[in-house]
C-alpha positions as CSV (number, residue, x, y, z in Angstrom):
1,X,0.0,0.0,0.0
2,X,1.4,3.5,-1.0
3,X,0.2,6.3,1.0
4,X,0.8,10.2,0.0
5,X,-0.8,12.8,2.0
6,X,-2.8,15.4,1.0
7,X,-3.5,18.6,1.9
8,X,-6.4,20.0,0.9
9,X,-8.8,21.7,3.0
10,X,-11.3,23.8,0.1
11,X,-13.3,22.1,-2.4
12,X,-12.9,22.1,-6.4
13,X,-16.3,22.7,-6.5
14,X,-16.2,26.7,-8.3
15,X,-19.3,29.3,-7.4
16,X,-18.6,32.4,-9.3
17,X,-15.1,32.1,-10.2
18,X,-13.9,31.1,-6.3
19,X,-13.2,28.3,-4.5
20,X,-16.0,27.4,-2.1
21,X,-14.8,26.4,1.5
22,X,-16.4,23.1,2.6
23,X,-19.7,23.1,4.7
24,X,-19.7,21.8,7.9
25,X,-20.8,18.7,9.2
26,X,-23.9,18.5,12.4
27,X,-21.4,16.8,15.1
28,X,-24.1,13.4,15.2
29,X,-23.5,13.2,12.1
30,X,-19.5,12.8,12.6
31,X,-20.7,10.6,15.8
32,X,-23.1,8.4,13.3
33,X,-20.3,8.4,10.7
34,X,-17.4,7.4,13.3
35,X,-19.3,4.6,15.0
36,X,-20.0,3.2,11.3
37,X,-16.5,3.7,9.9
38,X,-14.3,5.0,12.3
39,X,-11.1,3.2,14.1
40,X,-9.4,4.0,17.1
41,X,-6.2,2.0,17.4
42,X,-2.6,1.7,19.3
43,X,0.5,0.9,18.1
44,X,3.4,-0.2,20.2
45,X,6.5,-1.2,18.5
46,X,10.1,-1.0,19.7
47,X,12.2,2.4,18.9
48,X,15.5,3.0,20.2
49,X,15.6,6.7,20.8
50,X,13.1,6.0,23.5
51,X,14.1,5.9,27.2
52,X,12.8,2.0,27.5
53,X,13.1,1.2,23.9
54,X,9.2,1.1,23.3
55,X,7.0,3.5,21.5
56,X,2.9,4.0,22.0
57,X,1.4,5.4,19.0
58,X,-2.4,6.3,19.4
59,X,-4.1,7.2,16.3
60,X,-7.7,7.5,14.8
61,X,-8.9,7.0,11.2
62,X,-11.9,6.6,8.7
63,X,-11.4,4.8,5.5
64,X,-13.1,5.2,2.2
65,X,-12.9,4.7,-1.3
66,X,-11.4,8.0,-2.8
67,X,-15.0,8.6,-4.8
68,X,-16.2,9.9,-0.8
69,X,-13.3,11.9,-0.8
70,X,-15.4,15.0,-0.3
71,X,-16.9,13.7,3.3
72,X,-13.9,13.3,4.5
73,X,-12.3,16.7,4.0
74,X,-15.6,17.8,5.7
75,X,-15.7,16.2,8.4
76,X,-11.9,17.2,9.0
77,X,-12.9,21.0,8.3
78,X,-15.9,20.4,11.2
79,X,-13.0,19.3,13.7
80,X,-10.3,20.9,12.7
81,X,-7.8,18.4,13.0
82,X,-6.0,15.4,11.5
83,X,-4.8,15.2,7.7
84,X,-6.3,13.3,4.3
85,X,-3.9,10.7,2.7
86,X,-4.5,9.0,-0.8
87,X,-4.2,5.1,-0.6
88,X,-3.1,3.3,-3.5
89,X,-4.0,-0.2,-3.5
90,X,-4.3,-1.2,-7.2
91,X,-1.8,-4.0,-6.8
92,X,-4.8,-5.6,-4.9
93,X,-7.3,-5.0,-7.7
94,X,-9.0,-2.4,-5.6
95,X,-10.4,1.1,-6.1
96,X,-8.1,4.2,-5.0
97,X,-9.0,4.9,-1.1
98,X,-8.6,7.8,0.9
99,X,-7.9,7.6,4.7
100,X,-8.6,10.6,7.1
101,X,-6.4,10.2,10.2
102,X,-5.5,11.9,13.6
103,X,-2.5,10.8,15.0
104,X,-0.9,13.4,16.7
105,X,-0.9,13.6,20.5
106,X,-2.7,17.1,21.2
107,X,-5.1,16.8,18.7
108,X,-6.3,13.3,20.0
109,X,-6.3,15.2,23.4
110,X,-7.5,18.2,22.8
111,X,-9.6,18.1,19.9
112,X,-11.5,14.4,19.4
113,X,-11.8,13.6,23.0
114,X,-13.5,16.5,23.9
115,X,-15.8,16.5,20.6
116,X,-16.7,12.4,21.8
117,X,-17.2,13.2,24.7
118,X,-19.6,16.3,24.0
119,X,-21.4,14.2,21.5
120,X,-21.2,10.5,22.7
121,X,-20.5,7.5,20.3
122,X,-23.7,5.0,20.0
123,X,-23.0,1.8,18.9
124,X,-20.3,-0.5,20.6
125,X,-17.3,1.5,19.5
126,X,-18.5,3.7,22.9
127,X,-16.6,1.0,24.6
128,X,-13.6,1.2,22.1
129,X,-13.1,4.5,22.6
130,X,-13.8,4.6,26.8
131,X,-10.8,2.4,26.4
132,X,-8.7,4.5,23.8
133,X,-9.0,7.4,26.1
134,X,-7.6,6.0,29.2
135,X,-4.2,5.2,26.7
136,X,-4.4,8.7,26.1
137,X,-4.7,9.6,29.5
138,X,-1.4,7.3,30.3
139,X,0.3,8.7,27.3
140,X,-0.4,12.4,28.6
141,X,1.0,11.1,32.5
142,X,3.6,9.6,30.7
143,X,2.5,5.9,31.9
144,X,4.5,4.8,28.3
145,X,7.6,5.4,29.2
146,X,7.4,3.1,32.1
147,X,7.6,-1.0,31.5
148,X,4.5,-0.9,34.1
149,X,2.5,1.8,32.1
150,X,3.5,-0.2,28.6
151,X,1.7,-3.2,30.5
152,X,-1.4,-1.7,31.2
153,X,-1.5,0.4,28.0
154,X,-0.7,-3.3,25.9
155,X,-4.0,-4.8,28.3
156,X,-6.4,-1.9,27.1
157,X,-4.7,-2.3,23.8
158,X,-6.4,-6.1,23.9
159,X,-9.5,-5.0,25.2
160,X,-9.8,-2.4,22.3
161,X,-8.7,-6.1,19.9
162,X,-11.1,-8.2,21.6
163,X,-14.2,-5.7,20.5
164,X,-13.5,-5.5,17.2
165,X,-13.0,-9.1,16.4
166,X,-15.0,-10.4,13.2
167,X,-16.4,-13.9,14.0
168,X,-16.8,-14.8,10.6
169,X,-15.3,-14.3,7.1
170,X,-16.5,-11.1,5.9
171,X,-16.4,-11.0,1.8
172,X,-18.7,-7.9,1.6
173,X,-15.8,-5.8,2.0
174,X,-13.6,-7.2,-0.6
175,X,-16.3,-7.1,-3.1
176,X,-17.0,-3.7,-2.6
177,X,-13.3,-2.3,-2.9
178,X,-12.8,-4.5,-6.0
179,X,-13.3,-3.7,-9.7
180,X,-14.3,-6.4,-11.6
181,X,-10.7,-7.4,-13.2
182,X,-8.8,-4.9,-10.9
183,X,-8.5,-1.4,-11.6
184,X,-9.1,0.0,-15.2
185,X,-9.5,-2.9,-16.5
């Protein structure tokens, strides 16, 4: 997968010669969007510039093919956060994506958190994200740089696994991010 990021934050879409700025989104309908497409997840991986050798990297994302490119950049104009990367996985036989992610520390904090918890998640990723905000919460203390805090952080991490995990073989997915014969063909 090839990933370039882009950094667009104004439609093409032309009203008298100008570009228009994107219109912003109602805040359930981020919430209904998020707890439909969103994903909150943690990385933890070694990296030797850090004091115990392990790095925790929180981040959030949504997903789409890059025909919905255009909700994306609005729901990042109604935040005001995060950045919009191209995905290129035509060596898969699937349709261009785009991916809208938040990775950076204050933003998660300062930003997301604050917008969830002003306009509460529905659907089971409440849980997901009751848990991703404790990580944060540990990451802020600066639990990570501990091997105790990297223990508890790596247990909520599991929590966070254990919700999401499919208990069958989803196809739907694959079909839907194919073209029949790859792409342009």
């Amino acid at each position: 997968m090839r990933i370039q990021e882009v950094s667009r934050v104004h439609s093409t879409r032309k009203g008298k010669g100008r570009i228009q700025p994107l219109k912003k989104l109602h805040p359930q309908y981020i919430v209904g969007f998020i707890d439909g497409e969103g994903s909150f997840s943690i990385s933890i991986y070694k990296d030797e510039t850090m004091k115990n050798k392990i790095f925790v990297r929180p981040e959030f994302e949504i997903e789409l093919r890059a025909d919905d490119k255009e909700i994306l950049e609005r729901i990042k104009n109604t935040l005001g956060c995060g950045k919009i990367y191209n995905c290129n996985y035509e060596r898969y036989g699937w349709y261009p994506h785009v991916k809208y992610k938040v990775s950076r520390l204050d933003e998660i904090s300062q930003i997301l958190i604050p917008f969830l918890e002003k306009t509460p998640l529905q659907a089971k990723k409440a849980k997901v994200f009751f848990y991703f905000k404790q990580i944060i919460e540990k990451r802020i203390k600066k639990e990570h740089l501990t091997a105790k805090g990297v223990g508890e952080i790596t247990r909520l991490r599991e929590k966070i696994r254990k919700l999401g995990k499919k208990h069958r073989l989803e196809t739907a997915r694959i079909r839907e991010n194919r073209s029949s014969g790859g792409v342009g063909k």
